[in-house]
gemmi code that builds the backbone of each chain (N, CA, C; Angstrom):
import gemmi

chains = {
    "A": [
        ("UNK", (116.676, 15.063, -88.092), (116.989, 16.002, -87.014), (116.861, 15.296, -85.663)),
        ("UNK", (117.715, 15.439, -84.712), (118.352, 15.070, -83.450), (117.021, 15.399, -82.557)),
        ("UNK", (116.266, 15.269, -81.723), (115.479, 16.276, -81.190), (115.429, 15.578, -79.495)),
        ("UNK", (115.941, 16.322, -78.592), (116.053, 15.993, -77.290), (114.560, 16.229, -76.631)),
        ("UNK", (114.831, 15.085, -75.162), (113.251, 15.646, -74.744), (114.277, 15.908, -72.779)),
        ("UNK", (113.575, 16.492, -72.332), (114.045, 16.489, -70.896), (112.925, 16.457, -69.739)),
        ("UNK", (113.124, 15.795, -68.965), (112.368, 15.285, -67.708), (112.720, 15.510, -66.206)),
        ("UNK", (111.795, 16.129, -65.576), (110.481, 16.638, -65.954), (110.738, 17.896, -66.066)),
        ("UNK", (109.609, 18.651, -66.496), (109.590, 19.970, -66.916), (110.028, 20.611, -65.749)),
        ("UNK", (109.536, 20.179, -64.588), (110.218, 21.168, -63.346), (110.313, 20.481, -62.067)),
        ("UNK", (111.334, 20.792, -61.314), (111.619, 19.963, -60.386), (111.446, 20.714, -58.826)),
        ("UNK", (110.429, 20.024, -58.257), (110.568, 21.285, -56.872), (110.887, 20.774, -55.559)),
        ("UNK", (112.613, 21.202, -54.898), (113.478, 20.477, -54.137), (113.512, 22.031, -53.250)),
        ("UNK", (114.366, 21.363, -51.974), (114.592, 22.293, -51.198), (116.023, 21.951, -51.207)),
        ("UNK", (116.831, 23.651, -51.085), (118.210, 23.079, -50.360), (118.720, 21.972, -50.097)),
        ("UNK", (119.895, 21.711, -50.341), (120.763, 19.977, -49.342), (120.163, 19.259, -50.243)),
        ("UNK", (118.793, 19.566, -50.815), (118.309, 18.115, -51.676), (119.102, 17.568, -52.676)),
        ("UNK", (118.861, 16.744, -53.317), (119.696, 15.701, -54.376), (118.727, 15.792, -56.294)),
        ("UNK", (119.139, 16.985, -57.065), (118.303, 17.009, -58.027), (119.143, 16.153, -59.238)),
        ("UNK", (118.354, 15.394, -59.708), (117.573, 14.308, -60.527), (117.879, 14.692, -62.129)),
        ("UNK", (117.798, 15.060, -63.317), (117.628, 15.846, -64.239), (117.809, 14.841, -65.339)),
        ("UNK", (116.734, 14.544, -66.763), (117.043, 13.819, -67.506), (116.780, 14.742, -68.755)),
        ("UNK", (117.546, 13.796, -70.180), (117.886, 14.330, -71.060), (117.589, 12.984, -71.933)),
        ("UNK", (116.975, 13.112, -73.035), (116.922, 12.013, -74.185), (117.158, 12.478, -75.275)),
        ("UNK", (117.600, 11.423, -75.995), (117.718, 12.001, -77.573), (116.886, 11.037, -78.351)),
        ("UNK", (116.555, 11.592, -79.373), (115.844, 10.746, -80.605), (116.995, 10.180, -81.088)),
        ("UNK", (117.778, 9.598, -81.147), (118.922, 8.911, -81.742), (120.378, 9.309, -81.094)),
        ("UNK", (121.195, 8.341, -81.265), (122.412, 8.527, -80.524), (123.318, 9.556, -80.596)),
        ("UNK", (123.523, 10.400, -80.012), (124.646, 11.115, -79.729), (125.930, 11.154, -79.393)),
        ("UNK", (126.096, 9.761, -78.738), (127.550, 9.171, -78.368), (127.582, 9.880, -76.843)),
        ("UNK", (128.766, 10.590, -77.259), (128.423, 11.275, -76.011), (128.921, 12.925, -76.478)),
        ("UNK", (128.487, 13.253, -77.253), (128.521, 14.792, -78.169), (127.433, 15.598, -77.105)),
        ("UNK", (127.213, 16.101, -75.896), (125.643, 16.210, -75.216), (126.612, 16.952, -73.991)),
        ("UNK", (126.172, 18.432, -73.921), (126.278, 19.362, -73.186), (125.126, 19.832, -71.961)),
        ("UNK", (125.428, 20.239, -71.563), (124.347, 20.791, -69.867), (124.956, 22.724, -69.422)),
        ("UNK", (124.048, 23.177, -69.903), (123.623, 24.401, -69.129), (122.911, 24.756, -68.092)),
        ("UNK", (123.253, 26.000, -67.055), (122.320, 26.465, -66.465), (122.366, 27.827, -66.866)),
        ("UNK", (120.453, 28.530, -66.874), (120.550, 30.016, -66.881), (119.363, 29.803, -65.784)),
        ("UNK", (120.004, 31.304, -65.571), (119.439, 32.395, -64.259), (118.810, 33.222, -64.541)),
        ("UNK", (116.974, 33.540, -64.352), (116.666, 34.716, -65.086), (117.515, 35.948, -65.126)),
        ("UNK", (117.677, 36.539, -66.442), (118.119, 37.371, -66.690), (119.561, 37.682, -67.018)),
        ("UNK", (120.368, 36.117, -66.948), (121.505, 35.856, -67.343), (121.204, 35.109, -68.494)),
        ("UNK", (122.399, 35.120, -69.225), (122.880, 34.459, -70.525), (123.179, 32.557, -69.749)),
        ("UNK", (122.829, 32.066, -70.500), (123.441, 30.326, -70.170), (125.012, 30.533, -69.437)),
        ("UNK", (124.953, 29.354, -68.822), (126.579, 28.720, -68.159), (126.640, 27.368, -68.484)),
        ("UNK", (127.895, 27.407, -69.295), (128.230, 25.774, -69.781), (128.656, 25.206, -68.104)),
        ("UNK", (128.037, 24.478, -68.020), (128.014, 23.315, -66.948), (128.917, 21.951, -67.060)),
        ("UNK", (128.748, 21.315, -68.005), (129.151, 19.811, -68.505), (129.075, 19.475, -69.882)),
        ("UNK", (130.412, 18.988, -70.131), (130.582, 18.810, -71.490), (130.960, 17.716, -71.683)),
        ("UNK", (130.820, 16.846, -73.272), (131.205, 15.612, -73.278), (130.340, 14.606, -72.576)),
        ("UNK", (129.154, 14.673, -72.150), (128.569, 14.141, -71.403), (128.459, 14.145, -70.063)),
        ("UNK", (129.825, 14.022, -69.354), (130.273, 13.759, -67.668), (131.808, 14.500, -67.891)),
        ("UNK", (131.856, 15.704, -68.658), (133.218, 16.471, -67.824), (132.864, 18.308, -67.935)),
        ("UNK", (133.154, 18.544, -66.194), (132.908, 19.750, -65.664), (133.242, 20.852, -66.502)),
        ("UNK", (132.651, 21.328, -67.124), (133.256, 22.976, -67.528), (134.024, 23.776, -66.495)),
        ("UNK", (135.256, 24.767, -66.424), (136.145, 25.349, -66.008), (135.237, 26.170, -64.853)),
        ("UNK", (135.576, 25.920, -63.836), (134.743, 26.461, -62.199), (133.645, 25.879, -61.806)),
        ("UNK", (133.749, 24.690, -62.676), (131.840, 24.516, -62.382), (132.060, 23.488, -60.733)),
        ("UNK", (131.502, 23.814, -59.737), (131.584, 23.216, -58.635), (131.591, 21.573, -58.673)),
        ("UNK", (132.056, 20.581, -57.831), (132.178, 19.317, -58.215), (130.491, 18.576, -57.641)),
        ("UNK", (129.779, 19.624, -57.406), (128.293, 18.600, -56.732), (127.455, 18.524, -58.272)),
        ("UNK", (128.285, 18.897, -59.293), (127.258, 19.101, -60.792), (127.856, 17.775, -61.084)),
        ("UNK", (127.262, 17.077, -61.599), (127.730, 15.713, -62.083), (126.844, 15.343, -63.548)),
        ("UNK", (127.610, 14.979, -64.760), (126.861, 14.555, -65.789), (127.456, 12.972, -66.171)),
        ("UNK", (126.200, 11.796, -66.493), (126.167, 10.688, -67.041), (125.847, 10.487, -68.320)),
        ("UNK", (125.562, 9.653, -68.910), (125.107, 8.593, -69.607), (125.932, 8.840, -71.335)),
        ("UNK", (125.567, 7.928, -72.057), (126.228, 8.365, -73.703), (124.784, 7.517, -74.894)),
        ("UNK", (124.877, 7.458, -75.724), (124.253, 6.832, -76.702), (122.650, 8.223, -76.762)),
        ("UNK", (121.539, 7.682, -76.170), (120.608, 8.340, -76.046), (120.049, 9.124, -74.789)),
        ("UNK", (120.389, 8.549, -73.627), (119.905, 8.482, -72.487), (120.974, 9.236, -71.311)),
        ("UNK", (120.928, 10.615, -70.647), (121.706, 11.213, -70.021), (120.856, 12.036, -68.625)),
        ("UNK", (122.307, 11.961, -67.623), (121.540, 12.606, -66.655), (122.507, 13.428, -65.852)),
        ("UNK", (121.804, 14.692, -65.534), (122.507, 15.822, -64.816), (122.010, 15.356, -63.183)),
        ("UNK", (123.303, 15.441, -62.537), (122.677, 15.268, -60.931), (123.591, 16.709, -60.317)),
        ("UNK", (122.993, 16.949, -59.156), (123.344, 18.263, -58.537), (123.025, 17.745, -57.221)),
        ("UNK", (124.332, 17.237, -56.363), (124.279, 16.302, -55.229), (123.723, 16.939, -54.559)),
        ("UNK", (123.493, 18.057, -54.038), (123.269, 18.722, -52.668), (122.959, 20.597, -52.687)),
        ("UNK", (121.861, 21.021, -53.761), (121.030, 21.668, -54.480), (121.926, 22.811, -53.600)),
        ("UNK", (122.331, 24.194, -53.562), (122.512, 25.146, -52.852), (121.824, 26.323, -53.430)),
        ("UNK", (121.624, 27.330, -52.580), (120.646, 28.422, -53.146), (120.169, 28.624, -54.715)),
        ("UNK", (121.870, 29.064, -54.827), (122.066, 29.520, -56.233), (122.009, 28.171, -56.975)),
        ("UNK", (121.755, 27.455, -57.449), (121.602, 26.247, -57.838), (120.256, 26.700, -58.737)),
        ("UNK", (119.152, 27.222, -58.305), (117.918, 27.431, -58.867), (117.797, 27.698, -60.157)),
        ("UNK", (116.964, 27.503, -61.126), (117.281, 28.103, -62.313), (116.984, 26.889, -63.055)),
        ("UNK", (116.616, 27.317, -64.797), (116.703, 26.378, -65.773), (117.726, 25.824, -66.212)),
        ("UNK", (117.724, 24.264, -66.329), (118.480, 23.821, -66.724), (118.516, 23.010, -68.509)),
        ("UNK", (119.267, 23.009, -69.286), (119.499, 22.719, -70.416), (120.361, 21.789, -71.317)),
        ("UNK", (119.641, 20.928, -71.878), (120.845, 20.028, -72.594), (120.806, 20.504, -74.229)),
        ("UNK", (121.837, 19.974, -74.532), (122.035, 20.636, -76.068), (123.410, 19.263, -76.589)),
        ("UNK", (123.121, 19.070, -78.187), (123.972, 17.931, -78.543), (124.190, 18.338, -79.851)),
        ("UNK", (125.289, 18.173, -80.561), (125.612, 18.359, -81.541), (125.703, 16.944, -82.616)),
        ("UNK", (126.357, 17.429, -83.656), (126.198, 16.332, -84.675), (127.483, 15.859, -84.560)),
        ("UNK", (127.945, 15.542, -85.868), (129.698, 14.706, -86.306), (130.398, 16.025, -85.652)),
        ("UNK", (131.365, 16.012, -86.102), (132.782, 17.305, -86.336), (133.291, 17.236, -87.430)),
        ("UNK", (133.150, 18.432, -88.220), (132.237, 19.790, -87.723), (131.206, 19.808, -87.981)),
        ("UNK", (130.345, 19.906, -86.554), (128.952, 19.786, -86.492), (128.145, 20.503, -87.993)),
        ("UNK", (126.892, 19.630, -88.118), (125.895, 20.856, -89.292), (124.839, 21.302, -88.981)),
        ("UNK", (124.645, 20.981, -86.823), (123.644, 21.294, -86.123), (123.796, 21.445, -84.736)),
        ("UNK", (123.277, 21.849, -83.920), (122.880, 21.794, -82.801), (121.649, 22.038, -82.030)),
        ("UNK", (121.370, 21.141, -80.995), (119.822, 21.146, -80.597), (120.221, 21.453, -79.576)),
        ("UNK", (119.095, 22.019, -78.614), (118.522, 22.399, -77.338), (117.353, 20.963, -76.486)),
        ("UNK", (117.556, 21.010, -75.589), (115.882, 20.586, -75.317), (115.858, 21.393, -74.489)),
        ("UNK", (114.125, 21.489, -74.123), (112.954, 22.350, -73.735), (113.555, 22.951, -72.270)),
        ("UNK", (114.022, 22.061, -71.662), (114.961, 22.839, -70.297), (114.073, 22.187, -69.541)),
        ("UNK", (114.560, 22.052, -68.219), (113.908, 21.651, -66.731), (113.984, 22.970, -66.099)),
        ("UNK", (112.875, 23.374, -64.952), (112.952, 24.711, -63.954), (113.192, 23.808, -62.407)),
        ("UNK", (114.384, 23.993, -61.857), (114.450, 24.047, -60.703), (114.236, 25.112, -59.766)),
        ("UNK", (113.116, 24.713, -59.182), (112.618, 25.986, -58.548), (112.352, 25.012, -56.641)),
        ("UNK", (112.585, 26.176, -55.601), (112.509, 25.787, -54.628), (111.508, 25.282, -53.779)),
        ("UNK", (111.060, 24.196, -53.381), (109.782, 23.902, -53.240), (109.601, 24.880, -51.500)),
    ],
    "B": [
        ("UNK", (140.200, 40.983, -70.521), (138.985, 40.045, -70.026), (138.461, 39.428, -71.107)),
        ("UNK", (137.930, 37.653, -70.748), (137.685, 37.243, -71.935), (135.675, 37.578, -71.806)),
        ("UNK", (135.197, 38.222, -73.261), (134.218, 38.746, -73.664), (133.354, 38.619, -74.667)),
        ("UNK", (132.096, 38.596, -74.707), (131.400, 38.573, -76.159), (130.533, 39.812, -75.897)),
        ("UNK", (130.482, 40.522, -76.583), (129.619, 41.654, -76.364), (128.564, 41.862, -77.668)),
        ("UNK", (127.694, 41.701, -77.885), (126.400, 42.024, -79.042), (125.826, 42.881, -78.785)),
        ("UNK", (125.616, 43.980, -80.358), (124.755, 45.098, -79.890), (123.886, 44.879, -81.779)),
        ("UNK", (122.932, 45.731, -81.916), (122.510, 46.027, -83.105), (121.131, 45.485, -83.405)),
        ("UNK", (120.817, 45.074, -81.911), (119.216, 44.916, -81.773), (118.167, 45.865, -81.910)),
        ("UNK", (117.132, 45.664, -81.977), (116.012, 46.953, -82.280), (114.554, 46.635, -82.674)),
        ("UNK", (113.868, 47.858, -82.650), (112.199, 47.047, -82.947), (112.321, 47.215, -84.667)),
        ("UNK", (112.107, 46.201, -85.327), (111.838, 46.271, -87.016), (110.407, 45.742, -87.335)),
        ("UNK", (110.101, 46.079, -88.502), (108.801, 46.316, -89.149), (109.151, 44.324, -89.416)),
        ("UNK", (107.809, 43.638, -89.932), (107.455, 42.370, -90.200), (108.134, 42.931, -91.760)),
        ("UNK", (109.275, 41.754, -92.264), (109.759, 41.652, -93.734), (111.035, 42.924, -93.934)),
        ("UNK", (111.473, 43.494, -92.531), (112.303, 44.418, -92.501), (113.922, 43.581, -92.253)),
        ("UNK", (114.783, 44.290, -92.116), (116.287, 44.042, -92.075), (116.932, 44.140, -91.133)),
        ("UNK", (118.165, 43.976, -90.711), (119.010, 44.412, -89.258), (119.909, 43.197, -89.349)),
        ("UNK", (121.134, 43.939, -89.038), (122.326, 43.337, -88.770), (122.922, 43.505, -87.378)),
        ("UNK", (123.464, 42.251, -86.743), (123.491, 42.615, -84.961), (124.910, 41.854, -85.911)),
        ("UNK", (125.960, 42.196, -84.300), (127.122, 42.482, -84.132), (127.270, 41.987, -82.882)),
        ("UNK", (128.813, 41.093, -83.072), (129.262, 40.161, -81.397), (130.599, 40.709, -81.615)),
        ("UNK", (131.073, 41.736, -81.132), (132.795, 41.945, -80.500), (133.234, 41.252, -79.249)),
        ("UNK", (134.239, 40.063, -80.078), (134.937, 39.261, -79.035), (136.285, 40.419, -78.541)),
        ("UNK", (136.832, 39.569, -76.998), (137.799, 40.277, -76.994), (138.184, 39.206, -75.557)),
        ("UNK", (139.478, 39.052, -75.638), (140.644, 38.207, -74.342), (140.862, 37.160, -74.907)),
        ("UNK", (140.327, 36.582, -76.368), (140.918, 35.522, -76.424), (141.207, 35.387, -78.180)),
        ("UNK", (142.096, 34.314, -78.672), (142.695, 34.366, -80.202), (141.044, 33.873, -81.131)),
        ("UNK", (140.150, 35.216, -81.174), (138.848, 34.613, -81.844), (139.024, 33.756, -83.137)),
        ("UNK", (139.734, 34.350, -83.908), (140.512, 33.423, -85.001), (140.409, 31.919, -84.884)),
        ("UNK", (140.938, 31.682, -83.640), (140.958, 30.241, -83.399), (139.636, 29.379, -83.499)),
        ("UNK", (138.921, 30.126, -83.097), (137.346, 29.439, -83.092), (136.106, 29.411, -83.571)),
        ("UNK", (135.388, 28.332, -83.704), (134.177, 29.063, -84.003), (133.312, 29.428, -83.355)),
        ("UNK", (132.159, 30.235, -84.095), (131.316, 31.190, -83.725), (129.854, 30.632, -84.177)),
        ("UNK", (129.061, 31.234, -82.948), (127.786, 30.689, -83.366), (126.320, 32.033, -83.093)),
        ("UNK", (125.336, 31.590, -83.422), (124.126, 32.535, -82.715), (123.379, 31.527, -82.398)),
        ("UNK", (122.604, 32.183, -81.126), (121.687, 31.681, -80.069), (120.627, 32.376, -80.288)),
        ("UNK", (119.432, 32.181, -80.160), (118.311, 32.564, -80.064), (117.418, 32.309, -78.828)),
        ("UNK", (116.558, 33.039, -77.998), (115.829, 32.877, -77.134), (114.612, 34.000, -76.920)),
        ("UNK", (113.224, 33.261, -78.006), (111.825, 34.027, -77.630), (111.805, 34.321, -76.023)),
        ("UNK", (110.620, 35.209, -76.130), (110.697, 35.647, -74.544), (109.645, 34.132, -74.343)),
        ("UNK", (110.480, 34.025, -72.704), (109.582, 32.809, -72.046), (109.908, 31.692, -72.487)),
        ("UNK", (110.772, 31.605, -73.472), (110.648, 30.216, -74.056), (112.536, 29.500, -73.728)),
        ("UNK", (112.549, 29.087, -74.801), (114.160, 28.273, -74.483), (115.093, 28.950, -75.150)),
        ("UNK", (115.978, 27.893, -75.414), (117.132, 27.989, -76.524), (117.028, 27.393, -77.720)),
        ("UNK", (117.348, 28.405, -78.793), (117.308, 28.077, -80.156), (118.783, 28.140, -80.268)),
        ("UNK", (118.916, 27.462, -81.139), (120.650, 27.331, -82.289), (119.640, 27.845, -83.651)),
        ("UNK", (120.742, 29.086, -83.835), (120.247, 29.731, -85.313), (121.692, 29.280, -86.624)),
        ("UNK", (122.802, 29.978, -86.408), (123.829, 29.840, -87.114), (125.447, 29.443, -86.144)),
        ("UNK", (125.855, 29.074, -86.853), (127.467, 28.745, -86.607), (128.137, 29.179, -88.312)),
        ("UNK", (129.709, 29.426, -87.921), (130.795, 29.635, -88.979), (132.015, 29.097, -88.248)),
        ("UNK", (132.644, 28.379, -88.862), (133.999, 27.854, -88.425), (134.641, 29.170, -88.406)),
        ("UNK", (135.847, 28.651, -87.671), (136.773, 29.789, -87.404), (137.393, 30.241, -88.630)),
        ("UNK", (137.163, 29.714, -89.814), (137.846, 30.209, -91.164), (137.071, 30.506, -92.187)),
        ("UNK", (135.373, 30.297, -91.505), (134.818, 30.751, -92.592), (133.970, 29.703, -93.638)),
        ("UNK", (135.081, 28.700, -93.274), (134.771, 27.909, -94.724), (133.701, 26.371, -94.376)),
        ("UNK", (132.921, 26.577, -93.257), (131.253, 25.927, -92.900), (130.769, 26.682, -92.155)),
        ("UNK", (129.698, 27.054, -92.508), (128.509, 27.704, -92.596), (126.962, 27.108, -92.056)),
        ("UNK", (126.666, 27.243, -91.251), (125.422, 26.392, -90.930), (124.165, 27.284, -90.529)),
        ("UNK", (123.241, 26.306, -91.157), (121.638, 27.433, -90.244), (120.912, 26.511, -89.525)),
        ("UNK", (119.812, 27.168, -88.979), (118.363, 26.019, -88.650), (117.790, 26.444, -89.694)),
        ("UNK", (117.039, 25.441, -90.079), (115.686, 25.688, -91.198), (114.940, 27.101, -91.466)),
        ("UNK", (114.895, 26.746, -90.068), (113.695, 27.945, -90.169), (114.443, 29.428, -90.330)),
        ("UNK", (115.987, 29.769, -90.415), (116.569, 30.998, -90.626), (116.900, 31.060, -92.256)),
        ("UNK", (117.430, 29.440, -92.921), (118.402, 29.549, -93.531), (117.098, 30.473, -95.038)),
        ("UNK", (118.258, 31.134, -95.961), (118.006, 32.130, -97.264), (117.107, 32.731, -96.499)),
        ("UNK", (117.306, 33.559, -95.141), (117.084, 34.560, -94.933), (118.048, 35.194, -93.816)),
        ("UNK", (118.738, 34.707, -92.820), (119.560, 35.089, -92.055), (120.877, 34.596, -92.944)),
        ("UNK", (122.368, 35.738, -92.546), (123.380, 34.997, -93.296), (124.463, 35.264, -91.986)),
        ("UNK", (125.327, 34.305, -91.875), (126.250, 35.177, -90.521), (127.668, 35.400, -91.525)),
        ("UNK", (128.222, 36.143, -91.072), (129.659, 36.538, -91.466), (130.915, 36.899, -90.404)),
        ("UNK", (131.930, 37.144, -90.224), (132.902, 37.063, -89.022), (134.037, 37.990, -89.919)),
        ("UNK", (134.961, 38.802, -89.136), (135.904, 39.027, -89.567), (136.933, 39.496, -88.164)),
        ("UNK", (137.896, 38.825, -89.166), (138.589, 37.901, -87.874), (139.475, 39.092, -87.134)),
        ("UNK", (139.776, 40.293, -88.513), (141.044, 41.155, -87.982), (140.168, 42.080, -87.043)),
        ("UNK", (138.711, 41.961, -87.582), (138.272, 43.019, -85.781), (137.804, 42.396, -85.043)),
        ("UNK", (137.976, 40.988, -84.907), (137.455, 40.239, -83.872), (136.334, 40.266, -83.899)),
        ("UNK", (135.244, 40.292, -85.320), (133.609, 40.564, -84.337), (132.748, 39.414, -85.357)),
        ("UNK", (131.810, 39.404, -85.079), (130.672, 38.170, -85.834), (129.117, 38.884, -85.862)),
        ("UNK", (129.326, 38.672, -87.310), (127.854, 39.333, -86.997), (126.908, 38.209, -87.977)),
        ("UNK", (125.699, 39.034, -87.741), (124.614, 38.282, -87.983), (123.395, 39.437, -88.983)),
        ("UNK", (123.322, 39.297, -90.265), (122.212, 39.723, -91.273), (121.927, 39.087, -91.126)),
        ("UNK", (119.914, 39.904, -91.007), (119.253, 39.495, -90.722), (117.794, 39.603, -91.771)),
        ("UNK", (117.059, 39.368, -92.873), (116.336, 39.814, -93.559), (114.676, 39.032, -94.003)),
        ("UNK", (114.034, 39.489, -93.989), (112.542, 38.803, -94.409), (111.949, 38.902, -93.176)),
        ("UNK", (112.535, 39.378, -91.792), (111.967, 39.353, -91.092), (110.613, 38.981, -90.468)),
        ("UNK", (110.047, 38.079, -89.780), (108.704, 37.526, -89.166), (108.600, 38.052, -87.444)),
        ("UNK", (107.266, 37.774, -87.042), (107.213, 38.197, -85.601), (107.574, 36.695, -85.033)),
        ("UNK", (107.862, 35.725, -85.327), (108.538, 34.548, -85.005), (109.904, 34.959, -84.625)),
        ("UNK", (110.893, 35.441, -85.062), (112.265, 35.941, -85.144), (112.416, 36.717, -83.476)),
        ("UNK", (111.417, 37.729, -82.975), (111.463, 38.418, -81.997), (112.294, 37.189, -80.843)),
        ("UNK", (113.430, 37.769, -80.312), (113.854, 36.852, -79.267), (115.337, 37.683, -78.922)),
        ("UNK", (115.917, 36.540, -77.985), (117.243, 37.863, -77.228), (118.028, 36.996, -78.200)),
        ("UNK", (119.123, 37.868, -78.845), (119.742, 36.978, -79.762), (120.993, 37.090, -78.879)),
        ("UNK", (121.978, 35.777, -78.778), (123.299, 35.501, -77.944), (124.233, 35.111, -79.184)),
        ("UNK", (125.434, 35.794, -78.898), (126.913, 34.868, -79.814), (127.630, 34.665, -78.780)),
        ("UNK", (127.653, 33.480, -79.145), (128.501, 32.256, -78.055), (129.799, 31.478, -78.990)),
        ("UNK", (130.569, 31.552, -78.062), (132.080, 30.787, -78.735), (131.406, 28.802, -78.633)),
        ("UNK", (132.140, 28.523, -79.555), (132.114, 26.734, -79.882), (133.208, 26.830, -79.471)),
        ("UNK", (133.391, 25.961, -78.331), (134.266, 24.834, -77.854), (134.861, 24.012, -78.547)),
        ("UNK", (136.534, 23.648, -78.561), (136.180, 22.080, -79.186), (135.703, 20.707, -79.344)),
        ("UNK", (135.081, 20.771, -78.100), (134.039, 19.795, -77.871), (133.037, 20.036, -78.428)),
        ("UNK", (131.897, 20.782, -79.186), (130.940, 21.298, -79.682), (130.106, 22.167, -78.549)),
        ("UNK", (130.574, 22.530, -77.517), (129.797, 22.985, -76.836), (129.633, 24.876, -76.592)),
        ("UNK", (129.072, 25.231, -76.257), (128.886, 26.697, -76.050), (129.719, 26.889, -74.374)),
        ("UNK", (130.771, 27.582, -74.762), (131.437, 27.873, -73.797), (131.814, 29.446, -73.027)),
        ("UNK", (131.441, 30.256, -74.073), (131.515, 31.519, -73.396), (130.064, 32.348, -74.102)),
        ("UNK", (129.426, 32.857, -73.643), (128.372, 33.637, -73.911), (128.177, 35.598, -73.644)),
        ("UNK", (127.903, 36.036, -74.769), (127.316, 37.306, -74.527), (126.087, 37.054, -73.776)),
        ("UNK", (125.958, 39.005, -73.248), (124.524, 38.791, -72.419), (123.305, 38.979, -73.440)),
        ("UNK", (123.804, 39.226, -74.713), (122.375, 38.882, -75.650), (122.279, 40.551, -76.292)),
        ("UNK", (121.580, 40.523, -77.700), (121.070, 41.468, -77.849), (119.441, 41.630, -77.976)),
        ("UNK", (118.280, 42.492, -77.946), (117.406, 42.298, -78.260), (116.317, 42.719, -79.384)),
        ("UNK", (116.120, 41.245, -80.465), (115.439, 41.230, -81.343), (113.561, 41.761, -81.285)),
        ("UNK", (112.741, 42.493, -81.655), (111.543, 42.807, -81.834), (110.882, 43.203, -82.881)),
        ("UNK", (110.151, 42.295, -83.676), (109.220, 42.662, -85.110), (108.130, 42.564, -84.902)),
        ("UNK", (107.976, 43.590, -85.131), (106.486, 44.204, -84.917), (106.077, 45.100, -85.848)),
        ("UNK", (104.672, 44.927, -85.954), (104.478, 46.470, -86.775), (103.858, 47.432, -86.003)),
    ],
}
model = gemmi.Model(1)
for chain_id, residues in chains.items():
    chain = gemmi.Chain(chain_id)
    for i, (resn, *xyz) in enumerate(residues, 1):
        res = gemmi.Residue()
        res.name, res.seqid = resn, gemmi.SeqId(i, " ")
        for name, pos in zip(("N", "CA", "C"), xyz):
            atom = gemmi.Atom()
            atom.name, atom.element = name, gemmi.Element(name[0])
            atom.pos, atom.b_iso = gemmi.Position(*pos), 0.0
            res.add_atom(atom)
        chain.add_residue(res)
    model.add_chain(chain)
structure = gemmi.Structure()
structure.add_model(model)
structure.setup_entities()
């Protein structure tokens, strides 16, 4: 089993700031490795898929890197609504026989 | 409008039953597959089940499988999820979310809510 870790548990930025966001895997993923955000009390928003490509409206300051094990969500220039947990999740081959989560990061406003 | 809507949540007894229900609607559900989400209160995201869009793969996490089963039918557009043996582990907002063809979760219900208790 795949098991992601994400760093750090919470990140505390103000506005305009530049947030940071990491994602690991216990073994390679390629680049099979998705990025959510939820909002208390909302359901998740696919963010980034494929590693580094935008889901449909997602603003261009969301940016996703890396492939093999090692990935990172950046959010150039943090805006209000920006706040919230963030989430990576990776699947297996196609058609997947799994999918993982990791633990989520809290961007919260310092 | 494209939609996932889940209802058929409720408080059940520890080792009790319940079947929740996802009515898609705006888009060819047929085409895709279907999955369930799980989320204890306070905590994260679980992946419980997926079904291809035809039915024919089937997946669990461990900790559901020979006791949760999902099923889909395509001509009413909806996906549901039996649920049985029930534990107070299980309590959480349960989500059906469309698979992408990328593997990713791309459209989401706002959840229904799971509670076992006695």
């Amino acid at each position: 089993e795949i098991v992601l870790t994400q760093s750090p548990a919470t990140l505390s930025l103000s506005p305009g700031e530049r947030a940071t966001l990491s994602c690991r895997a216990s073994q390679s993923v390629r680049t099979n490795l998705a990025w959510y955000q939820q909002k208390p009390g909302q359901a998740p928003r696919l963010l980034i898929y494929d590693a580094s490509d935008r889901a449909t409206g997602i603003p261009a300051r969301f940016s996703g890197s890396g492939s093999g094990t090692v990935f990172t969500l950046t959010i150039s220039s943090l805006e209000p609504e920006d706040f919230g947990v963030y989430y990576c999740q990776q699947r297996t081959n196609w058609p997947p026989n799994s999918f993982t989560f990791g633990p989520g990061t809290k961007v919260e406003v310092k | 409008q494209v939609q996932l809507v889940e209802s058929g949540g409720g408080l059940v007894k520890p080792g009790g039953s319940l079947r929740l229900s996802c009515a898609a609607s705006g888009f060819t559900f047929s085409d895709y597959f279907m999955s369930w989400i799980r989320q204890a209160p306070g905590k994260g995201l679980e992946w419980v089940s997926y079904m291809s869009n035809s039915g024919g793969a089937i997946y669990y996490v461990d900790s559901v499988r020979g006791r949760f089963t999902i099923s889909r039918d395509n001509a009413k557009n909806s996906l549901y999820l039996q649920m049985s043996s029930l534990r107070a582990e299980d309590t959480a907002l349960y989500y059906c979310a469309r698979v992408s063809g990328n593997g990713a979760f791309d459209l989401w219900g706002h959840g229904t809510i799971v509670t076992v208790s006695s």
